[in-house]
Every structure is written in C-alpha cells, then in structure tokens.
C-alpha positions in Angstrom: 15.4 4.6 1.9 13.5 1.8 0.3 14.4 -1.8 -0.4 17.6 -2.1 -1.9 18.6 -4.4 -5.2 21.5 -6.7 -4.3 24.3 -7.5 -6.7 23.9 -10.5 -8.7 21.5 -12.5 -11.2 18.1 -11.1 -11.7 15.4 -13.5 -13.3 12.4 -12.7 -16.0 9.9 -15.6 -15.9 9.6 -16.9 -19.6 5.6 -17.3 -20.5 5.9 -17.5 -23.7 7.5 -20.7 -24.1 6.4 -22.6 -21.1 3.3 -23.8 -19.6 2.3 -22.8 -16.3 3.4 -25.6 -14.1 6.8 -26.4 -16.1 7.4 -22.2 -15.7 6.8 -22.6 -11.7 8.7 -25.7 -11.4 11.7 -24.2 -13.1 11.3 -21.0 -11.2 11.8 -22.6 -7.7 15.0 -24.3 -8.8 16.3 -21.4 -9.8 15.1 -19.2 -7.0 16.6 -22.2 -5.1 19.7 -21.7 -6.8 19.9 -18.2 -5.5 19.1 -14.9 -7.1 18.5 -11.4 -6.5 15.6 -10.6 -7.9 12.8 -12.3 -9.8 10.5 -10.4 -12.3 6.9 -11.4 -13.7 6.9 -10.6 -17.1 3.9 -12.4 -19.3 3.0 -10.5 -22.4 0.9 -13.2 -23.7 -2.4 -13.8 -20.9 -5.2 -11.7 -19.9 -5.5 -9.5 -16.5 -7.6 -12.7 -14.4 -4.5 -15.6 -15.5 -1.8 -13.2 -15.2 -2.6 -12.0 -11.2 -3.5 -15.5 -10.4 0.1 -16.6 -12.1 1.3 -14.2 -10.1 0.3 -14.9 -6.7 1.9 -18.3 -7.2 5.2 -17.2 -8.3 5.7 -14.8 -5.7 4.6 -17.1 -2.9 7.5 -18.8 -4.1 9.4 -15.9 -4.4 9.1 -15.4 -0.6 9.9 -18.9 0.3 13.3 -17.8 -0.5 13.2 -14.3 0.7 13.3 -13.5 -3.4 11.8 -9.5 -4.2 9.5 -10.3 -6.9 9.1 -7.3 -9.3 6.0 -7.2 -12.0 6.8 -6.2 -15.7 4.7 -2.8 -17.0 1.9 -3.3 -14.2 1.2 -1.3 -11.3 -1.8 -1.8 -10.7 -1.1 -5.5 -10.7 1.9 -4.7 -8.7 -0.1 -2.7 -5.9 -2.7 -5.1 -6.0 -0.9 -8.4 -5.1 1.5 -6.3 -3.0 4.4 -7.2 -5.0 8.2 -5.7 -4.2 8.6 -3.4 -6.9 7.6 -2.8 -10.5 9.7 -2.2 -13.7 9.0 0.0 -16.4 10.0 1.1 -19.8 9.3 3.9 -22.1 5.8 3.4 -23.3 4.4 2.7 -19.8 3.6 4.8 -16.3 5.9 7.5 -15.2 8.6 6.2 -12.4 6.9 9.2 -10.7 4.0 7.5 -10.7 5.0 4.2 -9.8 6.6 5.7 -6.7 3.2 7.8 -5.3 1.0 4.3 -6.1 3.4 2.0 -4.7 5.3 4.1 -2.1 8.3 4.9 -0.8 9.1 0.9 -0.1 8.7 -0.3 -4.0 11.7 -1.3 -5.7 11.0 0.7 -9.3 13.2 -0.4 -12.1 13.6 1.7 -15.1 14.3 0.4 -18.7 17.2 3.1 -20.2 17.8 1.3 -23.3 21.3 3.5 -24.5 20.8 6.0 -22.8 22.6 8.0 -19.3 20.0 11.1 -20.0 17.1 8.5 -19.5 18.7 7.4 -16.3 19.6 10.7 -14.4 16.0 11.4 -15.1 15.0 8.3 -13.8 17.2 9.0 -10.8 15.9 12.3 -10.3 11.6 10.5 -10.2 13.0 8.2 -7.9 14.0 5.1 -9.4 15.4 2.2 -7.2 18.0 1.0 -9.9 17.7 1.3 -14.2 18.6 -1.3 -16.9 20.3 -0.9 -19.8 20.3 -3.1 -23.2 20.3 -5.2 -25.2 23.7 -5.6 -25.4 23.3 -8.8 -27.0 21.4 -10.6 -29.4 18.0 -11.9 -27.9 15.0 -14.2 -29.0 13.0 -12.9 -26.4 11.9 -9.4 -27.5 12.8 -7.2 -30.5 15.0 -5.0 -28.7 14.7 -1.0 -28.8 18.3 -0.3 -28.8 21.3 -2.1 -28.9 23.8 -1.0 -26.0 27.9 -1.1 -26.1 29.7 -1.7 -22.8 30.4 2.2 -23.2 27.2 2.9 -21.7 28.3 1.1 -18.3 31.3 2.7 -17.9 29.5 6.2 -18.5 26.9 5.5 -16.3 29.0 4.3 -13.7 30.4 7.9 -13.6 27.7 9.5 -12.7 25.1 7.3 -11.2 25.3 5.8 -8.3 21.8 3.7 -8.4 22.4 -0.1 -9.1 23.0 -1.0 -12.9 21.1 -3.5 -14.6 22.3 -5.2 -18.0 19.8 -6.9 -19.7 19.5 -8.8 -23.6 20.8 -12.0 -24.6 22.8 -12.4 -21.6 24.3 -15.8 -20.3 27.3 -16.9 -18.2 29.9 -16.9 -20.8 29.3 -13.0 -22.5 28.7 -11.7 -19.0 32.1 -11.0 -17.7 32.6 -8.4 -19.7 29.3 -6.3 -18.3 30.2 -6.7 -14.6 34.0 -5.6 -15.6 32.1 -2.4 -17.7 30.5 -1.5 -13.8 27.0 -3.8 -14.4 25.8 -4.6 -10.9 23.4 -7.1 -11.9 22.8 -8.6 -14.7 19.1 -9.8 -16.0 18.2 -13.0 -17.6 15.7 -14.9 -19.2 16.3 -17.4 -22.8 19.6 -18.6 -20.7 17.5 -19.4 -17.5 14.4 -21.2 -18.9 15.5 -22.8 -21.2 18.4 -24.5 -19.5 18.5 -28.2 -19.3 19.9 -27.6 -16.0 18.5 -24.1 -14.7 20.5 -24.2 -11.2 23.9 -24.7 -13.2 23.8 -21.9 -15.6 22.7 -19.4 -11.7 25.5 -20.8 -10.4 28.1 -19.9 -13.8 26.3 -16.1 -13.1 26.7 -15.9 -9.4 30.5 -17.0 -9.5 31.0 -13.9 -11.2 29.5 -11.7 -8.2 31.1 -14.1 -5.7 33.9 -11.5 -4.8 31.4 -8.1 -5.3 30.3 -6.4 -1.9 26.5 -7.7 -1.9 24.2 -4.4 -1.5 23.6 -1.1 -3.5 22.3 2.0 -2.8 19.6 2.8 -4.0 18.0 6.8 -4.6 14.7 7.8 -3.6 
C-alpha cells in the first residue's frame, strides 16, 4: 500500500494571481494552519521557473509533514521527488504515473461527472479521484459541472478517497462532506483570503469529527 490521502482540506497553489514570494508566504500560513495535502498547480511559467517554484514550496511542504502533489507533471513530479501527481483527462495515463513514480506516489485522478472514469481509475491504480466543479469557479473553465449525486454514487462503489473540487469554500462545503466527499480541494477561497488560516480552520471544523485516514487502492 502506498501513502494514504487523509481526510480534510487539500490546497492548489494560485500562480496566476500572485507573485512568487506573496504565493509562498501565503502557502506556509496555510500549511501552518493545517492541511492534508498541497498541490503545485502553475499553468502560466516555463519548465526552469516552475521546478525551481517547486522546490521551494515543497520544502515547505515538509516542514509541516504536508504531501505535496504536482498538477499534470510527472516528469516534474519524479524529478523533484515529489509525493504524488494529479492528472486529468488530456494528460498521462494513471498507469503511467504509477510505473514512473512507483508504488509509493499518491496519483490523483480528475473524474469530472463521472463513476465509469473512476472505477477505471481505480482499476490503473489510483490513490484517490476528484470530482467537479460542483460550483461556480474563477479559476478554470470547468469541464463538467457535478451534482452532489455523483458523491453519493460513488460512495457506493468506491472505496478510494473522494475528492470535491470547483468553487469550493467553507460555507457551500457541508453539503459535499454530508454527499460522502472525503476531502475537499481549494484554491480562489484559500489565496485570496485576507486571512488564509481562518477560512483552513472554517474547512477543517467540518472534518473535526471524521476518522482521519483512507484507504487507498493500488
């Protein structure tokens, strides 16, 4: 078994909006103010900004014992040694992901609407899969729009940790974690917080009663 995705709050860096030093300064107070998970997602740099961005946020990652995931990327991912990867439709195969990065990686897979994408995603030996947007969300055009349905179908039948992700903040969330979301992902309602360690603290009262760890299917 490889490392496991705890329940909780599960932060994707914002490079589109912030400079580099205001994104790290805002991502240590809010791996301070304790998540699960922390993914590098940067759409915007080229391949010798983005590793060396990287580097530095998961240095500080591991100051707080934080698995730090790269967005799209393995070959970043293996060559930084990251935690894990996450990947959606137009990138590598989970397949892949799990020969380059072995049997260790934690591989997320984006599912959009769909349980068929996640049995299959199961079956190439995915770590945990995300589902979305379930809300409206300024930081990507969404592929799908998902319904609290897909949760409680999932739920059924998978028994890898389920991630919600798209336009999600501390007031909408109850509602995904009572429809069987494990974690739940989060960007716009992170970074751009006046007070970044409040709003973790509105998601993580929400997981405050949840057993802390997941399987996770390899």
């Amino acid at each position: 078994m490889g490392k496991v995705l705890q329940k909780g709050l599960y932060a994707i860096t914002d490079c589109e909006h912030l400079s580099p030093p205001e994104l790290l300064a805002r991502t240590i107070r809010i791996l301070e103010a304790g998540i699960v998970a922390l993914q590098y997602r940067n759409k915007v740099d080229g391949l010798a900004a983005r590793r060396e961005q990287a580097i530095e946020l998961q240095q500080a990652a591991r100051q707080f014992a934080t698995p730090f995931i790269v967005n799209d990327d393995i070959d970043l991912a293996k060559d930084i040694d990251a935690d894990g990867v996450h990947l959606g439709s137009n990138d590598s195969s989970c397949a892949e992901a799990r020969t380059r990065l072995g049997s260790e990686a934690l591989i997320g897979i984006s599912c959009y609407d769909s349980v068929e994408l996640a049995l299959e995603a199961r079956r190439a030996g995915a770590s945990y899969v995300a589902f979305g947007a379930f809300f409206p969300t300024a930081t990507k055009n969404p592929r799908t729009t998902a319904s609290l349905d897909i949760l409680h179908r999932a739920r059924r039948v998978l028994e890898l940790p389920l991630v919600a992700i798209g336009g999600i903040h501390p007031e909408n969330a109850p509602a995904l974690v009572e429809a069987g979301a494990d974690v739940l992902a989060a960007c716009s309602s992170l970074y751009a917080a006046s007070d970044p360690a409040r709003v973790v603290a509105g998601f993580n009262t929400l997981f405050a009663r949840t057993s802390p760890a997941l399987g996770c299917a390899q």
